[in-house]
N, C-alpha and C positions, 0 to 999 in steps of 0.2 A: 037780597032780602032774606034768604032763605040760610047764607051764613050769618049774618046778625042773630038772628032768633037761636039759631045753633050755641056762638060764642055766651050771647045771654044764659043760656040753659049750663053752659060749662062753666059760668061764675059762679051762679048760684050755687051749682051742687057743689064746687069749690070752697063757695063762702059756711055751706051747712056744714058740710066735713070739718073745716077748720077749726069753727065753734064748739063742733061738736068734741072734739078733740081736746079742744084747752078745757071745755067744761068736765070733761075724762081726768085730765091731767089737774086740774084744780081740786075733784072733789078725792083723785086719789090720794094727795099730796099735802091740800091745803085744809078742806074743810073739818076737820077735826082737831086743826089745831087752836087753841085759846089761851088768848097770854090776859092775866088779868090787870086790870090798870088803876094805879093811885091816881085818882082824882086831883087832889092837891099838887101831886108832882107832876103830872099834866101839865097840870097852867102856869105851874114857876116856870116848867120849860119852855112853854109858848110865850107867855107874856110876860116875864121876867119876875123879877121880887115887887111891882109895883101893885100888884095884889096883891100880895099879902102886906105890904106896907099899908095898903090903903083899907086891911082889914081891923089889921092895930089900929090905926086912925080912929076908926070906928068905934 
């Protein structure tokens, strides 16, 4: 019983560190960065030219 309760306590503070870690390594690395995005060329890329086909249409 008394290694269970152990093991438990060394994942946890495993699982905080880890997080805490990538959320270190994400805001040094990533959060500042901003790529700005066309709208339009979005959705050709996703769903092909049958939106804007279906815009002329209109």
């Amino acid at each position: 019983m008394l290694n269970t309760n152990r093991f438990s306590c060394e994942i946890t503070f495993a699982i905080i560190i880890k997080f805490t870690l990538f959320g270190l390594v994400w805001w040094l690395f990533f959060a500042g960065q901003k790529i700005k995005v066309d709208e339009q060329q979005l959705t050709n890329r996703l769903l092909g030219d049958t939106v804007s086909k279906q815009e002329k249409i209109q």
